[in-house]
VOBA-1610 file (N, C-alpha, C; in pm, whole numbers, padded with zeros to 5 digits, always signed):
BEGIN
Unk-05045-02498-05948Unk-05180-02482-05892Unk-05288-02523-05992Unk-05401-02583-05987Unk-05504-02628-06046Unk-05558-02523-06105Unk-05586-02531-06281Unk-05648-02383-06326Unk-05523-02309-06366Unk-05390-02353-06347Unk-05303-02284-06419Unk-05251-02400-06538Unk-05194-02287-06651Unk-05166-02436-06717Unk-05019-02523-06621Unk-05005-02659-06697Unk-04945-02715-06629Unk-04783-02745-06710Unk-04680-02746-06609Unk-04552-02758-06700Unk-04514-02873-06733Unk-04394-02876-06876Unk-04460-03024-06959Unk-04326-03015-07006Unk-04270-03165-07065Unk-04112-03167-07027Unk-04129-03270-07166Unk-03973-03224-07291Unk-03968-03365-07357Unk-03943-03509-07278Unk-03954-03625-07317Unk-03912-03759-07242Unk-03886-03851-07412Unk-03822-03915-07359Unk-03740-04048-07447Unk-03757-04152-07323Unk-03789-04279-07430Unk-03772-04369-07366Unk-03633-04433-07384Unk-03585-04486-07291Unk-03420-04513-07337Unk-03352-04654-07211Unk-03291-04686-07235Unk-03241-04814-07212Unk-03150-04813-07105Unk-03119-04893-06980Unk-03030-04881-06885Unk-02900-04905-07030Unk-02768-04817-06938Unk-02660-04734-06996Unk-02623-04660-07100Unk-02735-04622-07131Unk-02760-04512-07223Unk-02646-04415-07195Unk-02713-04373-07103Unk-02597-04202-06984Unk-02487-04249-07015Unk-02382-04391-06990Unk-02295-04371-06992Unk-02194-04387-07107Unk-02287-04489-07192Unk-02237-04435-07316Unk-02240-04344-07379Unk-02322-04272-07339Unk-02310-04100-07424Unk-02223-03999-07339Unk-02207-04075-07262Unk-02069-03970-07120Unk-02174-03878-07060Unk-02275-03859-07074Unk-02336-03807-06979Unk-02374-03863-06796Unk-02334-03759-06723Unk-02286-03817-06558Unk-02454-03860-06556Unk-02464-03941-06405Unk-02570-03899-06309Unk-02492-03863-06174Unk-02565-03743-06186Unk-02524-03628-06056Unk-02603-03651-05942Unk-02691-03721-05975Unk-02747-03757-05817Unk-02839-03880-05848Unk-02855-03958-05746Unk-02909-04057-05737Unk-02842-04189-05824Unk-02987-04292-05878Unk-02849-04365-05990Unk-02914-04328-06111Unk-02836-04442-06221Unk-02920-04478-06346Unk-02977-04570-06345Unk-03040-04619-06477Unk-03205-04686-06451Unk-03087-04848-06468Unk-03150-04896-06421Unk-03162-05100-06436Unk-03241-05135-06489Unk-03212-05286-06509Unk-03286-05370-06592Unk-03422-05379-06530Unk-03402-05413-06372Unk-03521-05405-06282Unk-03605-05287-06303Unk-03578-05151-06377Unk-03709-05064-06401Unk-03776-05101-06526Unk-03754-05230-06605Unk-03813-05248-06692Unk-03912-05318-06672Unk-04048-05334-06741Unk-04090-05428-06739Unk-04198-05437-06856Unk-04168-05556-06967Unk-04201-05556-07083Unk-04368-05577-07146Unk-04401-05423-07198Unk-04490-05425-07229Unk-04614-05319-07125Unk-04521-05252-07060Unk-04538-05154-06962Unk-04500-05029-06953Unk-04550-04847-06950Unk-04444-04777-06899Unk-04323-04814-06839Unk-04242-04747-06795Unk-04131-04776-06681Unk-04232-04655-06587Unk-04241-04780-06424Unk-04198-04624-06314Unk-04143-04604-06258Unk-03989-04585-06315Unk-03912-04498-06255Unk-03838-04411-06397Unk-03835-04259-06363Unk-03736-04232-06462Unk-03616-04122-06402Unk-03523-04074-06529Unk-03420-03981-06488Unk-03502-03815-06519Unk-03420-03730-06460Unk-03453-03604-06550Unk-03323-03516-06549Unk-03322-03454-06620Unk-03168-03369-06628Unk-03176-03233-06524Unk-03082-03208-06503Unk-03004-03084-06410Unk-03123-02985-06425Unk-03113-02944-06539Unk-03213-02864-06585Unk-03391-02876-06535Unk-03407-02955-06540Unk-03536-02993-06486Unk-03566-02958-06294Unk-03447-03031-06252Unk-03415-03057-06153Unk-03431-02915-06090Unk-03383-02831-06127Unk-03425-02690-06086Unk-03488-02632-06117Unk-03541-02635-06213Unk-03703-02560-06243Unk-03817-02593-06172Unk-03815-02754-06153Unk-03916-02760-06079Unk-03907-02823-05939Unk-03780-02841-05850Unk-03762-02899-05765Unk-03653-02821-05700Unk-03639-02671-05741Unk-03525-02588-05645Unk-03500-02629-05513Unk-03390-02672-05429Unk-03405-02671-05306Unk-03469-02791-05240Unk-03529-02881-05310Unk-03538-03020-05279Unk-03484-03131-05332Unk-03439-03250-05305Unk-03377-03339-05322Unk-03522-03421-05429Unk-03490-03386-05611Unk-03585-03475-05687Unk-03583-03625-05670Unk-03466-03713-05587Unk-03442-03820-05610Unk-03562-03881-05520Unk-03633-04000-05513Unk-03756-04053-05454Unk-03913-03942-05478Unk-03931-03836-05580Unk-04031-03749-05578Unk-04084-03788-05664Unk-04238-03830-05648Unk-04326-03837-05793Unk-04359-03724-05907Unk-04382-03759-06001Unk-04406-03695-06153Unk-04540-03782-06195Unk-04595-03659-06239Unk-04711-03687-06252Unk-04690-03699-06423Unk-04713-03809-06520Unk-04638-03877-06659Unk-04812-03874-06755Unk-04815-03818-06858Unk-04914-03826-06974Unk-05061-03823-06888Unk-05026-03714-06789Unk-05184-03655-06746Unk-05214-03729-06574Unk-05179-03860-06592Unk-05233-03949-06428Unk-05136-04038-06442Unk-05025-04074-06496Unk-04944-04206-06462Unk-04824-04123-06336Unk-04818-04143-06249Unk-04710-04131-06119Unk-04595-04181-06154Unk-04510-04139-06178Unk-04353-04191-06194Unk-04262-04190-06083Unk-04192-04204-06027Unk-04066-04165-05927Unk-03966-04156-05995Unk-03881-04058-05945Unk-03770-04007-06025Unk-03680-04048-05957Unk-03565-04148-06000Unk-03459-04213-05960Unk-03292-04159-05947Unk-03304-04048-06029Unk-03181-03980-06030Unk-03194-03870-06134Unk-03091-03793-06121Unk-03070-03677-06250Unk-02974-03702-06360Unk-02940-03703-06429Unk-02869-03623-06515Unk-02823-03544-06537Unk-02648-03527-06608Unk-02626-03404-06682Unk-02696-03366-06802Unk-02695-03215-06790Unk-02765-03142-06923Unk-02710-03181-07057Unk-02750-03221-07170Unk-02676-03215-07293Unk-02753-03179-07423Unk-02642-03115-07505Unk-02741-03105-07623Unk-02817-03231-07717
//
């Protein structure tokens, strides 16, 4: 709600097959492609982990939902992740 503070998440920027070289799954949706790049630009699309996924999206499907990124940039979230340390 507006007037409350707002919740705020680490992010890495990171490279299509990242996830799977580190053996971490995607549990829903996919992982990123070359096509979410584009050089010299945010990316908009990103992942978020399990963890996220339920804190702020209990009970809805995060895959196609915008994120609101460094105050006003809109992201769409393309898939999840497993949790890892």
């Amino acid at each position: 709600p507006e007037g409350q503070p707002q919740p705020g998440a680490n992010w890495r920027f990171v490279s299509p097959g990242l996830f799977e070289a580190l053996g971490m799954r995607v549990v829903r949706g996919r992982d990123l492609d070359e096509g979410d790049q584009r050089v010299g630009e945010f990316p908009s699309r990103v992942l978020i982990n399990e963890t996220f996924a339920q804190r702020y999206f209990d009970g809805v499907d995060p895959v196609g939902q915008q994120i609101v990124f460094l105050g006003d940039e809109h992201k769409e979230i393309v898939g999840v992740v497993s949790d890892t340390r």
